[in-house]
N, C-alpha and C positions, 0 to 999 in steps of 0.2 A: 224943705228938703235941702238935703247938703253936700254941692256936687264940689268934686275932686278930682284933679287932672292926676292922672297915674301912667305906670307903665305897664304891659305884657308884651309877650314876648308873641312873634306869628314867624311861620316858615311854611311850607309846601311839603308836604310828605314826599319821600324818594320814590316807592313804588306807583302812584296813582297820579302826584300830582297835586292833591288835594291840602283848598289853604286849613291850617294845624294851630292850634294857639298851647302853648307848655302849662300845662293842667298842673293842679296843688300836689297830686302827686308822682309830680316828675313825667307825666307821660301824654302822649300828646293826644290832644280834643276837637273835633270838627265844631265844636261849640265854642262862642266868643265867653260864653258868662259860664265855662269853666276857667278859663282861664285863670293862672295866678297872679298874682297882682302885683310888683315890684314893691318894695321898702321904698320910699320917694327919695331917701339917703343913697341907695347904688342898686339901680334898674340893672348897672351892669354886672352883677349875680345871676340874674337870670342868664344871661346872654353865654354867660360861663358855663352854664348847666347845657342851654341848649348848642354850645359846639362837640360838648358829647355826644350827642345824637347826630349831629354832625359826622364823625369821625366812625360812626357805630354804622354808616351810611341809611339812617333813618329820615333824616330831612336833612333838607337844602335851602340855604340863603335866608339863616335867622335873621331878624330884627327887633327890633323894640318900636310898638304904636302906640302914641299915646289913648289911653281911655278916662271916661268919666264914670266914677263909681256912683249910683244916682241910687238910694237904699236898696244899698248891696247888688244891682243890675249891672252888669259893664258895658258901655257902649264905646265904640269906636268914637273918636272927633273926625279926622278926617273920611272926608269923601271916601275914597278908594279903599282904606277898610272897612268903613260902613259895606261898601259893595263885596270886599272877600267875606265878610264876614255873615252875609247870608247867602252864599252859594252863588253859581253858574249865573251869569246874566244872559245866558242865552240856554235852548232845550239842546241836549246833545239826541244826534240823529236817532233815529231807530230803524229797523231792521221791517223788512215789509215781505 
């Protein structure tokens, strides 16, 4: 198998909070393996797409993480994406 450091792009949705990765078709995915995948030539493309959304007050405080594309899979490298990238690490309360 033939792994590849890449870019996509993650931010926080404005209404909820929730970590967002800039999906293929422009629009934002609670899923890491929608994600789009940077040109390894200018990750900062994406970064341009998503200060639109930015500005459209959709999300907040883009960036760029690197991933490994492992047949066609994306996974986070770093820790702390790995951890946004499958949700809450803690149960949010409930109502009794």
């Amino acid at each position: 198998m033939l792994k590849m450091t890449h870019h996509i792009v993650t931010a926080n949705r404005l209404h909820d909070g929730a970590v967002v990765y800039l999906a293929a078709d422009k629009d934002w995915s609670r899923n890491v393996e929608s994600g789009l995948v940077a040109d390894s030539r200018d990750p900062e493309k994406l970064l341009a797409i998503a200060e639109l959304a930015v500005q459209d007050q959709i999300i907040v405080a883009p960036y760029l993480i690197e991933v490994e594309v492992v047949a066609n899979s994306i996974h986070p490298i770093r820790f702390r994406e790995q951890i946004r990238a499958k949700g809450p690490s803690i149960l949010a309360p409930t109502a009794e």
